[in-house]
C-alpha positions in Angstrom: 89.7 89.7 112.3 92.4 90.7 114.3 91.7 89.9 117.9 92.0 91.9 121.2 94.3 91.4 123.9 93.5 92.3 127.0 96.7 92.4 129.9 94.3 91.9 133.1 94.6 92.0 136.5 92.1 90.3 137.7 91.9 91.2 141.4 90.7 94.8 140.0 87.7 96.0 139.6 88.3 98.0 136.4 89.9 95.6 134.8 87.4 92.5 135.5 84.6 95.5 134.4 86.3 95.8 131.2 86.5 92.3 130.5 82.6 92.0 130.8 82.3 94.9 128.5 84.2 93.2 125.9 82.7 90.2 126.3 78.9 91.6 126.3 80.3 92.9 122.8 81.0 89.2 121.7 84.5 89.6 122.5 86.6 87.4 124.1 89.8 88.7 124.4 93.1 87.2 124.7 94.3 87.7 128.1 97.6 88.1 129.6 97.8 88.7 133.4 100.5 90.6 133.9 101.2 90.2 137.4 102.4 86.2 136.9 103.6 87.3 133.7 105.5 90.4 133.9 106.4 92.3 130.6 109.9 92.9 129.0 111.0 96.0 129.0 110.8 95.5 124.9 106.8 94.6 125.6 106.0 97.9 127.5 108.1 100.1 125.0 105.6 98.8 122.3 102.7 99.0 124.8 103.4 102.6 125.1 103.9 103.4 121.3 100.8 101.6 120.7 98.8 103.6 123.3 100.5 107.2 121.7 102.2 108.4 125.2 105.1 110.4 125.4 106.2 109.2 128.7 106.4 105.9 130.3 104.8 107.6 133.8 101.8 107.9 131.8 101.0 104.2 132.1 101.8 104.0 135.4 100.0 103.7 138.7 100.9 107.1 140.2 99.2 106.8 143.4 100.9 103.1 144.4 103.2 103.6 147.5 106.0 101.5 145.2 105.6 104.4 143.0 106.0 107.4 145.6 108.7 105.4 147.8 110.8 105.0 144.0 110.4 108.9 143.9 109.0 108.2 140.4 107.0 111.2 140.2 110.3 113.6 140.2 111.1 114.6 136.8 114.7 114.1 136.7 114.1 110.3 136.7 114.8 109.3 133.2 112.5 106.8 130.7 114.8 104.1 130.9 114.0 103.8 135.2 110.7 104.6 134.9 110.4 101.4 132.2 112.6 99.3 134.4 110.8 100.2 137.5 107.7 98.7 135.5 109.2 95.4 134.9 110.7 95.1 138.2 107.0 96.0 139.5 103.9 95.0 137.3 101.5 96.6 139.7 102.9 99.9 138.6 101.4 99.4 135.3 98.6 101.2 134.9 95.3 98.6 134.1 93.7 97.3 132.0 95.5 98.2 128.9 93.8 96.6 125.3 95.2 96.4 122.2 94.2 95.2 119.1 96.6 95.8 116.2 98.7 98.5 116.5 96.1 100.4 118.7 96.7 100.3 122.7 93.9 102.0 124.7 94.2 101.8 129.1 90.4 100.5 130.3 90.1 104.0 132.6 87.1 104.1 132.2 86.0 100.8 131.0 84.0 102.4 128.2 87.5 103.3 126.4 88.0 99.7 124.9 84.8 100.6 122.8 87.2 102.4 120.4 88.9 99.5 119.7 86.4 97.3 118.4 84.0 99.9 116.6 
């Protein structure tokens, strides 16, 4: 059985509710918190393969005040800088993301890990 991975931050609320999820459906998930152990750039280029986005700013916390003073949202800024911003900054990473396989889903809402271990 291939087992799910769950990159956690566990300060927020949607991520620790999505933890209990998986566990109340007798998963326990491997988990990586992000934030004391920040992803390679490699890491979130298969993160966001694995989750099907075109665009890096789709796995990213728009609304963070890192994000608006990078002026991430303007469209010029290229995938590379939106990746590196990402590494530079965890918190910008959108959370909690599972995977399990080759299969990435982001825990908004919590009830979207369900796909993964149906």
């Amino acid at each position: 059985m291939t087992t799910i991975t769950l990159y956690h931050n566990p300060r927020c609320s949607k991520s620790r509710e999505t933890l209990k999820l998986l566990e109340s459906h007798g998963v326990t998930p491997t988990i990586i918190k992000y934030l004391e152990n920040p992803l390679s750039a490699e890491a979130l280029s298969m993160l966001k393969q694995q989750l099907g986005l075109s665009s890096f700013r789709d796995m990213m916390r728009t609304k963070e005040a890192d994000y608006k003073a990078a002026n991430l949202g303007d469209a010029s800024v290229d995938e590379a800088k939106l990746r590196d911003a990402m590494v530079n900054n965890p918190k910008l990473i959108e959370r909690p993301i599972a995977v399990k396989g080759e299969k990435a889903v982001i825990g908004r809402p919590p009830e979207n890990v369900l796909a993964l271990i149906k």
